[in-house]
C-alpha positions as CSV (number, residue, x, y, z in Angstrom):
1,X,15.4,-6.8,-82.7
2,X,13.2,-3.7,-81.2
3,X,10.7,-4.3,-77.8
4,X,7.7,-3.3,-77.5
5,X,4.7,-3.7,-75.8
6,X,1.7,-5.4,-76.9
7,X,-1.8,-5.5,-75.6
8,X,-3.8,-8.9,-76.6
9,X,-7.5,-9.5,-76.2
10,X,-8.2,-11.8,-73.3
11,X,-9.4,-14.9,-75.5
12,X,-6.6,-14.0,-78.7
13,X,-3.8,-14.6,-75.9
14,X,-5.3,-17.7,-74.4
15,X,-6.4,-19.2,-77.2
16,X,-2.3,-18.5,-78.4
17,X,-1.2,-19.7,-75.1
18,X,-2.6,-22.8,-75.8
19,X,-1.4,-23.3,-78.5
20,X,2.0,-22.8,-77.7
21,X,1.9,-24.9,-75.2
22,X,0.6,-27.7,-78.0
23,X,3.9,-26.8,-80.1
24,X,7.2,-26.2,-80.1
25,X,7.8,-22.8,-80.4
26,X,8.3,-19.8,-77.8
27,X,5.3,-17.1,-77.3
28,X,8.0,-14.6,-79.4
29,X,8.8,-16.2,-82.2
30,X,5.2,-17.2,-82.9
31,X,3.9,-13.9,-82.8
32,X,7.0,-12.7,-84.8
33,X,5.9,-16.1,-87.6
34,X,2.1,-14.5,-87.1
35,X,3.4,-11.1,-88.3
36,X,4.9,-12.2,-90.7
37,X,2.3,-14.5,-92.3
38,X,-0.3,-11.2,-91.5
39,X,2.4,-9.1,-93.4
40,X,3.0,-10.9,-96.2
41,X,-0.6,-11.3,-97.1
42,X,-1.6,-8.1,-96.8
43,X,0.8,-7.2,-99.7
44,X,-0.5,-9.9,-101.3
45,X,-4.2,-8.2,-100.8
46,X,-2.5,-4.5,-101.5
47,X,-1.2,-5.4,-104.7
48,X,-4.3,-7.5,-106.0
49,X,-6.3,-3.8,-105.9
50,X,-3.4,-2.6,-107.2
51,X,-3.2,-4.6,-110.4
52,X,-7.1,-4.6,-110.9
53,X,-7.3,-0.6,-110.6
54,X,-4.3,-0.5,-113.2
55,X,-6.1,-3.1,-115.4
56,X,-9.5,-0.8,-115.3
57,X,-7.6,2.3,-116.5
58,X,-6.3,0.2,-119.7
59,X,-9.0,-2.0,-120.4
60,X,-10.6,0.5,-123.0
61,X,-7.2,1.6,-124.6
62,X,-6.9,-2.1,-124.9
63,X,-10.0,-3.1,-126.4
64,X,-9.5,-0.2,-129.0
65,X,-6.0,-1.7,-129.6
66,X,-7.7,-5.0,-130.2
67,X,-10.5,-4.0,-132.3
68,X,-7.6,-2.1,-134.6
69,X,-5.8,-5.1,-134.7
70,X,-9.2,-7.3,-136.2
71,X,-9.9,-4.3,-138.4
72,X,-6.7,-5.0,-139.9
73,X,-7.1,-8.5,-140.0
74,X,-9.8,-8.2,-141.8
75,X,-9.3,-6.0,-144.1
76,X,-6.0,-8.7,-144.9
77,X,-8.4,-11.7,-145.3
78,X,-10.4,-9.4,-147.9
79,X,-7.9,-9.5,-150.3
């Protein structure tokens, strides 16, 4: 585990106080599960605009794939 030092807003830490004081769990390992929740969603978030900027850089290649593909479809149903 590292230390550190952590400056909280007046309201965010007594609005967590009191909440841990509601709960079962130490001021540490809340913050530690808060982190860690924060954390995990953010990667979440990071690779949403991740996937969605890969999907806009092959959406045309796609769409050409697609159109070749009923083109070719059609051209089978002709005959």
């Amino acid at each position: 585990m590292k230390n550190l030092s952590l400056k909280l807003e007046d309201d965010i830490f007594q609005e967590t106080e009191l909440i841990i004081s509601k709960g079962n769990k130490n001021r540490n390992r809340y913050i530690n599960d808060a982190i860690e929740f924060y954390n995990r969603l953010h990667k979440r978030r990071l690779l949403s605009e991740q996937l969605s900027k890969e999907s806009k850089i092959v959406a045309q290649d796609s769409l050409e794939v697609l159109a070749e593909f009923e083109k070719l479809f059609d051209e089978g149903q002709a005959i």
